[in-house]
C-alpha beads as a LAMMPS data file, in Angstrom:
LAMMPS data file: protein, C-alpha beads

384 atoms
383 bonds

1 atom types
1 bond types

-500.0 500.0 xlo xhi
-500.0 500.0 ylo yhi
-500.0 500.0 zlo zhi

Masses

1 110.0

Atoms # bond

1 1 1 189.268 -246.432 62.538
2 1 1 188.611 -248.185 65.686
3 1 1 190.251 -244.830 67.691
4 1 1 188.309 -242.076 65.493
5 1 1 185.076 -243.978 66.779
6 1 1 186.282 -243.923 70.348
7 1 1 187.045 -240.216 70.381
8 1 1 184.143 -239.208 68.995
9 1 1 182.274 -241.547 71.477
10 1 1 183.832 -240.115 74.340
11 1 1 183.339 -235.885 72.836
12 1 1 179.641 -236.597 73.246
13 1 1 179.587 -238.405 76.357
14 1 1 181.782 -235.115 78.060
15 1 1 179.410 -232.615 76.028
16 1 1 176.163 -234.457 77.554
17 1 1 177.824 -234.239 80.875
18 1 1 178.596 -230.324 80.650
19 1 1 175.078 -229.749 79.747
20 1 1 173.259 -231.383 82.606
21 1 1 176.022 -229.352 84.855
22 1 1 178.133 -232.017 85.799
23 1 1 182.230 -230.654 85.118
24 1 1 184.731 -233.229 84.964
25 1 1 188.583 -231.795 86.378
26 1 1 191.794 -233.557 85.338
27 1 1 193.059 -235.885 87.806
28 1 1 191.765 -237.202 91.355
29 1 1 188.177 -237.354 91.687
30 1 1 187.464 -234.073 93.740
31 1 1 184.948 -234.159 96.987
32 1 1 181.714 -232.548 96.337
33 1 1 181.351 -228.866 97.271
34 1 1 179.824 -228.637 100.938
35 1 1 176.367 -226.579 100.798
36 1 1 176.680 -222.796 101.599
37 1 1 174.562 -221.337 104.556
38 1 1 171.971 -219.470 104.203
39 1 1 172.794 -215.934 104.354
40 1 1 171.502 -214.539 107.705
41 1 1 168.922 -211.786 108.182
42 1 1 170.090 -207.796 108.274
43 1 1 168.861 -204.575 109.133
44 1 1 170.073 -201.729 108.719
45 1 1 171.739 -199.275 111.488
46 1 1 170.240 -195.560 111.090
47 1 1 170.693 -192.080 112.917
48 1 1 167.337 -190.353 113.256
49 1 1 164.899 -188.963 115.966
50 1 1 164.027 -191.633 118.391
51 1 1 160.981 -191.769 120.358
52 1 1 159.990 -193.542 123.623
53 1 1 156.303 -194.282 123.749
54 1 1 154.197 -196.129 125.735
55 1 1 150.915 -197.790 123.463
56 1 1 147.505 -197.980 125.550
57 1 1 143.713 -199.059 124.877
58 1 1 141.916 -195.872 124.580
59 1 1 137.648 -194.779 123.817
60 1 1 137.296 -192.164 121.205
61 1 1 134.139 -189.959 122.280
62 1 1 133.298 -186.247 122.670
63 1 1 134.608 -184.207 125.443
64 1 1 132.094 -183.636 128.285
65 1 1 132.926 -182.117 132.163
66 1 1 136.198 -183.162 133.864
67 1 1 135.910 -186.743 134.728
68 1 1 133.856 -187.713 131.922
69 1 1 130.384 -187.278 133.175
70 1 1 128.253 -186.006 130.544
71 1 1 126.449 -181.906 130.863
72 1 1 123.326 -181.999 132.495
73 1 1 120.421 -179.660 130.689
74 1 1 118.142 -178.732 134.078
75 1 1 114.777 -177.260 133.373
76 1 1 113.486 -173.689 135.222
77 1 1 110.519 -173.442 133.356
78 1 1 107.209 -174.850 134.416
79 1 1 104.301 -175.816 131.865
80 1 1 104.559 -178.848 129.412
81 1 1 107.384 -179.937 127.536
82 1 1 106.023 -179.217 123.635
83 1 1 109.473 -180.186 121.400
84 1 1 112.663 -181.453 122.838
85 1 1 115.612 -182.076 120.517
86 1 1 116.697 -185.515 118.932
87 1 1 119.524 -187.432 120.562
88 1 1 122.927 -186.662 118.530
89 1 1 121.461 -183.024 117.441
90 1 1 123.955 -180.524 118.490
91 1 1 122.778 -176.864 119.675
92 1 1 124.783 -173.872 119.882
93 1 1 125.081 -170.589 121.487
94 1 1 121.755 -168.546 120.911
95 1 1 120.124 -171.624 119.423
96 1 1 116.632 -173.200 121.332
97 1 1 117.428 -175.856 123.429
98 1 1 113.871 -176.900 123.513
99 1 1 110.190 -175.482 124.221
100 1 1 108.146 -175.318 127.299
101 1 1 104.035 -174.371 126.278
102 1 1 105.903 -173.206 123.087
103 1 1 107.755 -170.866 124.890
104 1 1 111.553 -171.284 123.730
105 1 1 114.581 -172.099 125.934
106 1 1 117.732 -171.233 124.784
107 1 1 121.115 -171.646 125.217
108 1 1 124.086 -169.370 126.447
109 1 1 127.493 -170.079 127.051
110 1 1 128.583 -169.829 130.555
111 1 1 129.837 -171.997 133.344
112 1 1 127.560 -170.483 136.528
113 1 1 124.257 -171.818 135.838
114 1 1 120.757 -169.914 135.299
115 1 1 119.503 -169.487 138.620
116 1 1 117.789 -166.229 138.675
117 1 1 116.039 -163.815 136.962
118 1 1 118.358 -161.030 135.078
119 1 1 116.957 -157.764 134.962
120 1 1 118.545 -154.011 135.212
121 1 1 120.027 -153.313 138.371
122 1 1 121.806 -156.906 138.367
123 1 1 125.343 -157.926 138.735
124 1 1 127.663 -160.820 138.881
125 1 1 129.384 -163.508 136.935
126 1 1 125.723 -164.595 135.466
127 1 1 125.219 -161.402 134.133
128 1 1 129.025 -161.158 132.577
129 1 1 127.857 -164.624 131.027
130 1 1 124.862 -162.792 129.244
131 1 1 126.854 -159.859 128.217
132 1 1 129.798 -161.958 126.587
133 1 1 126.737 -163.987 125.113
134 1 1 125.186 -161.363 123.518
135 1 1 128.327 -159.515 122.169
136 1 1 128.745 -162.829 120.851
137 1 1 125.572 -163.257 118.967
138 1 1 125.455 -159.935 117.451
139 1 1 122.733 -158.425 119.528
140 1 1 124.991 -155.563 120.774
141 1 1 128.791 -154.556 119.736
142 1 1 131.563 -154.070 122.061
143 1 1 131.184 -150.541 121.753
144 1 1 127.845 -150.505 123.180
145 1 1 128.388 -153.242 125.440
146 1 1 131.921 -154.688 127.311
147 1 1 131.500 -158.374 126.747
148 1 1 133.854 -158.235 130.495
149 1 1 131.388 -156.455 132.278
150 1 1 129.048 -157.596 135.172
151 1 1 126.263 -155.309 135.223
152 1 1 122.518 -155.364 133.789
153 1 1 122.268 -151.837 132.069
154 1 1 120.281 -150.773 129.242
155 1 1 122.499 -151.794 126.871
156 1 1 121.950 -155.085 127.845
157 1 1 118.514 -154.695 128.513
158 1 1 118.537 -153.426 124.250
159 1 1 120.231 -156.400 123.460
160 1 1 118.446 -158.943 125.706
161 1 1 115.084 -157.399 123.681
162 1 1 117.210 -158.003 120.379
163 1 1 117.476 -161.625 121.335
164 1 1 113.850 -162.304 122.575
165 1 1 112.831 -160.943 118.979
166 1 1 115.294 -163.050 117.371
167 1 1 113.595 -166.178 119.159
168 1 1 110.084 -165.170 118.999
169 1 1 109.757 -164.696 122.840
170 1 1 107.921 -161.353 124.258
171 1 1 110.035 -158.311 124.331
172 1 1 110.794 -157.813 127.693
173 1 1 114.368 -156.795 128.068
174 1 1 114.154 -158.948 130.641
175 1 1 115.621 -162.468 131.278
176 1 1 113.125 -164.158 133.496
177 1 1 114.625 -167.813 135.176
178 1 1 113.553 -171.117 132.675
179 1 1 114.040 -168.853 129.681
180 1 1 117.648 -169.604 128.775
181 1 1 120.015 -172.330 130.251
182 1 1 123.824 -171.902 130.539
183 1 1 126.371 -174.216 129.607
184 1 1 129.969 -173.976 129.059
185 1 1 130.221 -175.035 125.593
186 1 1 127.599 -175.967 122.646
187 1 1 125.674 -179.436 123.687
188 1 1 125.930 -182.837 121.779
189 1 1 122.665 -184.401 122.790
190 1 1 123.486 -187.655 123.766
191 1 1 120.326 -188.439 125.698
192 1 1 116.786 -187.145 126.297
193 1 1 115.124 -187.873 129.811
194 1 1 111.913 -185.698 129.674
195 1 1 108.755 -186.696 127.458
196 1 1 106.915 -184.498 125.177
197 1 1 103.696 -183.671 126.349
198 1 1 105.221 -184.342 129.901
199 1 1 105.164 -181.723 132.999
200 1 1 108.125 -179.636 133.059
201 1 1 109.212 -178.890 136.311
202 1 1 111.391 -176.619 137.513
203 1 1 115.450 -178.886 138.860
204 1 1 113.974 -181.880 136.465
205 1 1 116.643 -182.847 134.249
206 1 1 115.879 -182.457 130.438
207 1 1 118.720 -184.015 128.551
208 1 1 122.225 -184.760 128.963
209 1 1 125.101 -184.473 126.395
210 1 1 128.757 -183.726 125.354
211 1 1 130.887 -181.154 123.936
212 1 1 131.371 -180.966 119.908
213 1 1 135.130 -181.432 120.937
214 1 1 136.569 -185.030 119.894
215 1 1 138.613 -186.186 122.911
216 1 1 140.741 -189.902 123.049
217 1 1 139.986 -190.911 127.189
218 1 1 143.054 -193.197 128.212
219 1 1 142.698 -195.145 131.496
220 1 1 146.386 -195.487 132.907
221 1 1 148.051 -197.670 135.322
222 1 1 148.292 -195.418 138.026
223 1 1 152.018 -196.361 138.699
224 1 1 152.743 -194.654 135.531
225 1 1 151.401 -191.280 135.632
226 1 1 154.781 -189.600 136.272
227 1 1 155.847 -191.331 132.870
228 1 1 152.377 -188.760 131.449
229 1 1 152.102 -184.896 131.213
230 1 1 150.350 -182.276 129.155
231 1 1 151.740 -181.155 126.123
232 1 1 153.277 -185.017 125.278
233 1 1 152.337 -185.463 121.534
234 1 1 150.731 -188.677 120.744
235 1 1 149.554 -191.166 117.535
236 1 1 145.814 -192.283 117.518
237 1 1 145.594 -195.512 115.727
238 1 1 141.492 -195.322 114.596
239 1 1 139.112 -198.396 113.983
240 1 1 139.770 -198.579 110.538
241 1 1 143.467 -198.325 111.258
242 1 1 144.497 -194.908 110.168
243 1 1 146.791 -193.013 112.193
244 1 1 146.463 -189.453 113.284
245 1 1 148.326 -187.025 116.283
246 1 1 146.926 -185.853 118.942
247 1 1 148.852 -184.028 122.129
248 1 1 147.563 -185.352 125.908
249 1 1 145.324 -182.243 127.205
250 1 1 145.023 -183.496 130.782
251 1 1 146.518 -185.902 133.358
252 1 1 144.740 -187.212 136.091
253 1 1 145.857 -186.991 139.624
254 1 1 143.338 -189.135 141.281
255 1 1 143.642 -192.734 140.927
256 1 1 140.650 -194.825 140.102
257 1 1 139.570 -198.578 140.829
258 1 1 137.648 -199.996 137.780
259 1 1 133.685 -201.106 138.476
260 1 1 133.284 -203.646 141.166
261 1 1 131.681 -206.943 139.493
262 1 1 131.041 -208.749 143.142
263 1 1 127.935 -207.946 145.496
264 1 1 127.333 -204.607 147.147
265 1 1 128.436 -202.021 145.125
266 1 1 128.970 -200.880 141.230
267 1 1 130.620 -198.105 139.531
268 1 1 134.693 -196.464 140.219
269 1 1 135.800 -195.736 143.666
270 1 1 139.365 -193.805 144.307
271 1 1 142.163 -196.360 145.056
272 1 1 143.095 -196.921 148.619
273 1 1 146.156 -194.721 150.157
274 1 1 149.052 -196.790 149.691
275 1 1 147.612 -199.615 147.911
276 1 1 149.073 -201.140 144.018
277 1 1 146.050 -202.840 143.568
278 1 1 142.252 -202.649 143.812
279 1 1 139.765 -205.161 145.136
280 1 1 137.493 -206.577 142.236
281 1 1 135.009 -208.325 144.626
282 1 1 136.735 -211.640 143.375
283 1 1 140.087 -213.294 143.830
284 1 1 141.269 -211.404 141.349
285 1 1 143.384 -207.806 141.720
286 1 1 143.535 -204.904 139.289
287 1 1 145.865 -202.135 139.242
288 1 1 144.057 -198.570 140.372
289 1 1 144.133 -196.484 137.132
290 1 1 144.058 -192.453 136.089
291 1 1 142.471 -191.075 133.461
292 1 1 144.593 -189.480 130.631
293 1 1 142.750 -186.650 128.010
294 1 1 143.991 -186.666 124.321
295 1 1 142.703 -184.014 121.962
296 1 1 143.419 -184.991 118.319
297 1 1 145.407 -182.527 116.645
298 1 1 143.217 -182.750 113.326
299 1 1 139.694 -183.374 114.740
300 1 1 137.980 -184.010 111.491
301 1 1 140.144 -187.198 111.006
302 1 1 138.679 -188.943 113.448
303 1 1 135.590 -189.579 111.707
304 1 1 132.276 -189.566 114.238
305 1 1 132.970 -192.813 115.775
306 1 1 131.557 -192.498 119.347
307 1 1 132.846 -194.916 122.466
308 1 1 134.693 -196.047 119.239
309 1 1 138.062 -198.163 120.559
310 1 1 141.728 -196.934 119.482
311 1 1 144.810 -197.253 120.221
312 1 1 147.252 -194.130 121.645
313 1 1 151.116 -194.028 121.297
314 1 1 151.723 -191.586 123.932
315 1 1 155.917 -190.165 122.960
316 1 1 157.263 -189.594 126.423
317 1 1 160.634 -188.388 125.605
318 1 1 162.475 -188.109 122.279
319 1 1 165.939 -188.072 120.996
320 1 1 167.330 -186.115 117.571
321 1 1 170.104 -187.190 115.427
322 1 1 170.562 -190.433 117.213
323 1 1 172.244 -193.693 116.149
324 1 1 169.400 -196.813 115.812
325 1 1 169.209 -200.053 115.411
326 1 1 166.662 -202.843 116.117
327 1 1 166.117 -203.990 119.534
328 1 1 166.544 -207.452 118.139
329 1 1 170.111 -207.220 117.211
330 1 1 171.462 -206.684 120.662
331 1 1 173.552 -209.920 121.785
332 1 1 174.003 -209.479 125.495
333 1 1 177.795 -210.568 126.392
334 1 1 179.146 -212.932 128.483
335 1 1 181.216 -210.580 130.792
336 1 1 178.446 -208.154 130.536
337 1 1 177.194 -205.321 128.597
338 1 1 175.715 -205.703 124.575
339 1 1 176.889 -205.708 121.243
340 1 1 175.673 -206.220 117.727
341 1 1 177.236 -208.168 114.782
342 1 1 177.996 -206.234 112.278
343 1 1 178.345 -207.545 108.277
344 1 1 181.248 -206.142 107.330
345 1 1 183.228 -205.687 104.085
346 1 1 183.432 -208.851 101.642
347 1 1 180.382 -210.300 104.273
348 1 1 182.824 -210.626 107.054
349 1 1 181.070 -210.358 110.382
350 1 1 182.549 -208.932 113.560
351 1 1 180.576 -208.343 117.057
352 1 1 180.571 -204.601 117.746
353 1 1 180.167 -203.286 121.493
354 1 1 177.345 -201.003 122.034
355 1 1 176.714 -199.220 124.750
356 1 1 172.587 -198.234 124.943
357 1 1 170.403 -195.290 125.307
358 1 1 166.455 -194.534 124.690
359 1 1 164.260 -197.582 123.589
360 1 1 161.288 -197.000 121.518
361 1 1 158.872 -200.165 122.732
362 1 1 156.432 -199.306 120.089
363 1 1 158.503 -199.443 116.652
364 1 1 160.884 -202.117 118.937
365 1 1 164.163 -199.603 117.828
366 1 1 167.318 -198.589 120.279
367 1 1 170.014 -196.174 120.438
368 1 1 173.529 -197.375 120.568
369 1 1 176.564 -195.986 120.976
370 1 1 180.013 -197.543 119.926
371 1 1 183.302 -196.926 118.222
372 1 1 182.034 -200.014 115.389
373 1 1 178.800 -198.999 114.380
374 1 1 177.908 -195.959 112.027
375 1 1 175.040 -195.134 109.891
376 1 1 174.374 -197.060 106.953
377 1 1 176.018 -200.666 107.870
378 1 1 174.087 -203.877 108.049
379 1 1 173.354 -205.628 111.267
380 1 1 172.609 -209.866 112.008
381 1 1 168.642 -209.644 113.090
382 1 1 166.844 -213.191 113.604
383 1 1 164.783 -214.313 111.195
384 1 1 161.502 -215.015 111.311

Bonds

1 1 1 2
2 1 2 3
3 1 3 4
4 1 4 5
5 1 5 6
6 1 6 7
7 1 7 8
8 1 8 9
9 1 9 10
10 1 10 11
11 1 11 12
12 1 12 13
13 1 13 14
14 1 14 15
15 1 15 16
16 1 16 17
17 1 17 18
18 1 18 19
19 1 19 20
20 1 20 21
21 1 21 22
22 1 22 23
23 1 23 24
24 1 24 25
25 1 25 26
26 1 26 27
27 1 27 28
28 1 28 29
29 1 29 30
30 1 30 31
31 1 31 32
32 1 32 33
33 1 33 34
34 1 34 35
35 1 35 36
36 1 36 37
37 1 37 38
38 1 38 39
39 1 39 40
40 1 40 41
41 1 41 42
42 1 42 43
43 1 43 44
44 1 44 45
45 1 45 46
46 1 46 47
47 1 47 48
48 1 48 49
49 1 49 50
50 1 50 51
51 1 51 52
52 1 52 53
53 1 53 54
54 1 54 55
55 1 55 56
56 1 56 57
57 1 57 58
58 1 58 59
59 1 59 60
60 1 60 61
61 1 61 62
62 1 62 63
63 1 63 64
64 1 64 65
65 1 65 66
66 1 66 67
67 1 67 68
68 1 68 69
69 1 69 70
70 1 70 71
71 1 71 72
72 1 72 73
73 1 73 74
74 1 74 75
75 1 75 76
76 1 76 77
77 1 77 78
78 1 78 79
79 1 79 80
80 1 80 81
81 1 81 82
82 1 82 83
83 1 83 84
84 1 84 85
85 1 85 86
86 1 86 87
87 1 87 88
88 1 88 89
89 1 89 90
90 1 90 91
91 1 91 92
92 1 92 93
93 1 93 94
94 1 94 95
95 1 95 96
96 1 96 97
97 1 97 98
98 1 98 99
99 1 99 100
100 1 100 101
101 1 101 102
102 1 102 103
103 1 103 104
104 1 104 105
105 1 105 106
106 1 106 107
107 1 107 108
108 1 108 109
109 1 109 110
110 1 110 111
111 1 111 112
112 1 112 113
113 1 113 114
114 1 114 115
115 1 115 116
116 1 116 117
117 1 117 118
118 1 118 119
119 1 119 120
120 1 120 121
121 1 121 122
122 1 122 123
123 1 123 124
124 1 124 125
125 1 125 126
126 1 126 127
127 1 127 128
128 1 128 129
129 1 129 130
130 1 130 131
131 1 131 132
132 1 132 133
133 1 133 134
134 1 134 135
135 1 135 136
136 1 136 137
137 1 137 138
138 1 138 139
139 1 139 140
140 1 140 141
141 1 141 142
142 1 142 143
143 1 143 144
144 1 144 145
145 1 145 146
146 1 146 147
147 1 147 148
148 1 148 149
149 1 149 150
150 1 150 151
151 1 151 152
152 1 152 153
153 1 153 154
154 1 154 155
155 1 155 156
156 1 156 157
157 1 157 158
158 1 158 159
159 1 159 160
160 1 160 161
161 1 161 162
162 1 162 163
163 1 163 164
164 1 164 165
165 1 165 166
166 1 166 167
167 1 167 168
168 1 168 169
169 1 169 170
170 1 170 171
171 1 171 172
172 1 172 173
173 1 173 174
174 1 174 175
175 1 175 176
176 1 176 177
177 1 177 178
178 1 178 179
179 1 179 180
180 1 180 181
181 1 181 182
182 1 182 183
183 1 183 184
184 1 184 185
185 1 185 186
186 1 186 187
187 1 187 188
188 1 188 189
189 1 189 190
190 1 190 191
191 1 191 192
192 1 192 193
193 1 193 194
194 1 194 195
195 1 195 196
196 1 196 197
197 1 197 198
198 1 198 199
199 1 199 200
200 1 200 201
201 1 201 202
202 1 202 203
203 1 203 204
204 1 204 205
205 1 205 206
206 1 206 207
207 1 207 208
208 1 208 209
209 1 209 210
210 1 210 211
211 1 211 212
212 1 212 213
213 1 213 214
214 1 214 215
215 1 215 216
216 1 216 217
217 1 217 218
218 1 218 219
219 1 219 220
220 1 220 221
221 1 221 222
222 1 222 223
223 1 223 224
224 1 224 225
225 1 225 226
226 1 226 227
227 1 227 228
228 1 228 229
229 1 229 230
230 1 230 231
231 1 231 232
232 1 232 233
233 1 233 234
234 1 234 235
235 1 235 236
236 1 236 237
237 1 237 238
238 1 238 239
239 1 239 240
240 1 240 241
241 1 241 242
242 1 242 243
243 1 243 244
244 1 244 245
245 1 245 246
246 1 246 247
247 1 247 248
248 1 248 249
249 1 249 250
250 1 250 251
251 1 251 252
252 1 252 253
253 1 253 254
254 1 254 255
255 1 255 256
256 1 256 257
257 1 257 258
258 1 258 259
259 1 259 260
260 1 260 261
261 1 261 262
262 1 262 263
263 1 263 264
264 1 264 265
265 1 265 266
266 1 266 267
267 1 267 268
268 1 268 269
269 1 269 270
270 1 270 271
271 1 271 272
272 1 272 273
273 1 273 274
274 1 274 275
275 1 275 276
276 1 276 277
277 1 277 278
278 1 278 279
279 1 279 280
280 1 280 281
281 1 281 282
282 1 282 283
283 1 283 284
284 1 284 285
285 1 285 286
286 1 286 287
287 1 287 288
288 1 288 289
289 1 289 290
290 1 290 291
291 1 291 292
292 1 292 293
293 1 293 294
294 1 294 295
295 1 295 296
296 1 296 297
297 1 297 298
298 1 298 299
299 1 299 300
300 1 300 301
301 1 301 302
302 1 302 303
303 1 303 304
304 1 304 305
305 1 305 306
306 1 306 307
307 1 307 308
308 1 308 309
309 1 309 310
310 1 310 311
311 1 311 312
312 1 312 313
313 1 313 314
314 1 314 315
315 1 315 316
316 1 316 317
317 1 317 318
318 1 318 319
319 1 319 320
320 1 320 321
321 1 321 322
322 1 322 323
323 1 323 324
324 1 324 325
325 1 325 326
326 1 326 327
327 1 327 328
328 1 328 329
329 1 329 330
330 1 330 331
331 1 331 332
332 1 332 333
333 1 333 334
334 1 334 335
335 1 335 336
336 1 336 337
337 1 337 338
338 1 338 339
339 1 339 340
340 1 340 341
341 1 341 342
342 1 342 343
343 1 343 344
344 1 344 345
345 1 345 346
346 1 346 347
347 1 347 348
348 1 348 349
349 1 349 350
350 1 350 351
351 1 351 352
352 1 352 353
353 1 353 354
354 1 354 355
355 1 355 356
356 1 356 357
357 1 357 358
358 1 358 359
359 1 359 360
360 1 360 361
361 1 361 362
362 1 362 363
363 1 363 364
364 1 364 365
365 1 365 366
366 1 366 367
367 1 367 368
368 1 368 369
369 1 369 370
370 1 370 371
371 1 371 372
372 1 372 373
373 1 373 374
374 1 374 375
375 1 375 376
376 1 376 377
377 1 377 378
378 1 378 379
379 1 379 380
380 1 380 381
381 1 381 382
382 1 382 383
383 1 383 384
């Protein structure tokens, strides 16, 4: 009786053991199980395009003249200025520009200013401007009228008449100086600097303004404008963080030393021949820059942020069908040269040589190369 009661004791005590996860084995007491390690951090190696691509600061705006000064509106007419447009209104070919003793002024497209007045009999690249312009507008097909040509006949003098009715203006046929203003593209109006009710005189400026076209305005470290051309496609990273393309539109090719912020002088100045750096009027140096042009690929994207801050991924050079991993994984060897450690099967790890090729800085990727490393296996990153 006394040995039931001890068996039975000693069936509970090994059950209560085996449910709190405690095993007892036959024999010697066994050493506890040392702790596994944690199992390390992987990525995965995959063949795609690469990309190289340098990221810079750049202002979102609207295009304006080459260099970024803004287009200057100058006045021929003389009277009293009697409506002048809001600043952001934007004015288009044939459209009033504004009024002079209610008189209107309107603007063509054309990049050799008004400077005369056009009349039969005249010829030139002003008059080709008016021509195209009118063609343009409607006033006079190309049947009637070559938007090419260079001389003042009557069929422009038939269409000039269209246009003055069109505006209100006396029928003339006749394109007297201060009645129209050229300039190359329609104008953003980004500032006024006449007054209503103020004299108009004839050289006074009357506004200034951009382009409609959105532009991205990079300002480059001079040292790298060989790494820069036209045609390089780029990602626009936009205040609220969406991304759009773009494709660099112009390079600069004179380098350009930021504002001075000492005594005697404000505004950029070129770089000096020969020199890496440019005087700030402290004891401090910056590098002379150039100025890079992006035109967004999808305009409308961009919103109608103005001076706006983004950030441009400019891809430099680019690589299809090649064999990636993260820059992280490279272990630089002893005798020289890189490899990666690979996790092969059953988790066993082995270093792989690699030999590299294009590194994208912005997604931090490289190409390898190497007899041990193919798409699809895992490579040791750090963790973070």
């Amino acid at each position: 009786m006394r040995r039931k009661t001890w068996v039975v004791a000693a069936a509970a005590a090994l059950s209560a053991l085996a449910a709190g996860g405690v095993y007892l084995t036959a024999g010697a007491r066994q050493p506890a199980a040392a702790a596994q390690p944690p199992a390390a951090n992987t990525a995965t190696v995959e063949r795609r395009t690469l990309s190289a691509m340098v990221s810079q600061g750049g202002i979102l705006t609207y295009r304006a003249q080459p260099g970024g000064s803004p287009y200057s509106v100058i006045n021929h007419a003389d009277g009293t200025y009697t409506q002048l447009p809001a600043p952001g209104r934007v004015i288009a070919q044939g459209h009033v520009l504004y009024r002079v003793n209610d008189s209107p002024v309107v603007l063509l497209y054309g990049s050799t200013p008004a400077y005369r007045t056009l009349s039969v009999g005249a010829s030139g690249p002003d008059v080709a401007e008016l021509n195209a312009d009118l063609v343009a507008r409607g006033y006079a097909t190309r049947a009637q009228l070559s938007p090419k040509s260079a001389s003042f006949g009557w069929a422009t003098t038939t269409a000039v008449e269209k246009l003055q009715a069109a505006l209100g203006m006396t029928c003339t046929g006749t394109l007297t100086l201060g009645q129209a203003v050229f300039e190359p593209t329609a104008v953003r109006v980004t500032s006024v600097s006449a007054v209503l009710g103020g004299g108009a005189q004839p050289g006074g400026t009357v506004l200034q303004g951009t382009s409609t076209t959105r532009q991205v305005q990079v300002s480059l470290d001079a040292a790298q404008q060989t790494s820069m051309a036209v045609g390089d496609k780029v990602s626009i990273t936009l205040p609220n963080n969406d991304t759009t393309p773009g494709v660099v539109s112009s390079v600069g090719a004179v380098a350009i030393c930021p504002p001075s912020s000492g005594a005697g002088g404000s505004g950029s100045a070129p770089g000096a021949p020969g020199a890496d750096t440019c005087s700030s009027g402290s004891s401090a140096s910056s590098a002379p820059t150039i100025t890079v042009d992006v035109t967004p690929s999808h305009p409308a994207a961009t919103g109608t942020w103005d001076q706006a801050p983004v950030q441009v991924g400019i891809t430099t050079a680019s690589v299809p069908d090649a064999l990636v991993v993260p820059v992280t994984a490279l272990l630089a060897q002893a005798g020289g040269g890189y490899a990666v450690e690979v996790v092969g099967a059953r988790g066993r790890h082995y270093l792989a040589p690699v030999s590299l090729g294009m590194f994208d800085d912005a997604e931090g990727l490289v190409q390898v190369t190497g007899s041990g490393v193919v798409a699809g296996q895992q490579v040791v990153v750090p963790g973070t």
